[in-house]
C-alpha positions, 0 to 999 in steps of 0.5 A: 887403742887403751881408754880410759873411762871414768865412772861416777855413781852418785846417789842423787844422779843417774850413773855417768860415764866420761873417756880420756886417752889418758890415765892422768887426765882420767885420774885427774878429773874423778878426784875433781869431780870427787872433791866438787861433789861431796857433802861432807869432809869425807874423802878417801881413795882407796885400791879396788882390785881391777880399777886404776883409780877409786874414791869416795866421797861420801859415807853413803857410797858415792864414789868415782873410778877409773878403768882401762878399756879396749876400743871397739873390744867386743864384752868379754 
């Protein structure tokens, strides 16, 4: 079974990781909580090889992504 978790590293908090069984909610809830979190008017998503989705929302780096993960997959 797909995952999809959805990372989010802020500056001002500990990593948090969130799991949805779908790419759109998972998608979703990262530009959510991207938009909710940013400081300033800057926001921009942009392709990371290897992730479905990637924004930031600060020029410090903070940023949220998601990406598809196997359940129960060993680390490979």
């Amino acid at each position: 079974m797909i995952i999809y978790v959805l990372m989010v590293q802020d500056r001002h908090t500990d990593p948090q990781s969130y799991v949805f069984d779908t790419l759109e909610a998972a998608i979703a809830a990262a530009r959510q909580l991207a938009q909710a979190a940013r400081r300033t008017a800057y926001y921009v998503e942009e392709p990371i090889a290897g992730w479905l989705f990637h924004a930031c929302y600060s020029v410090e780096g903070d940023a949220v992504w998601v990406v598809a993960k196997e359940l129960n997959a060993p680390p490979a």
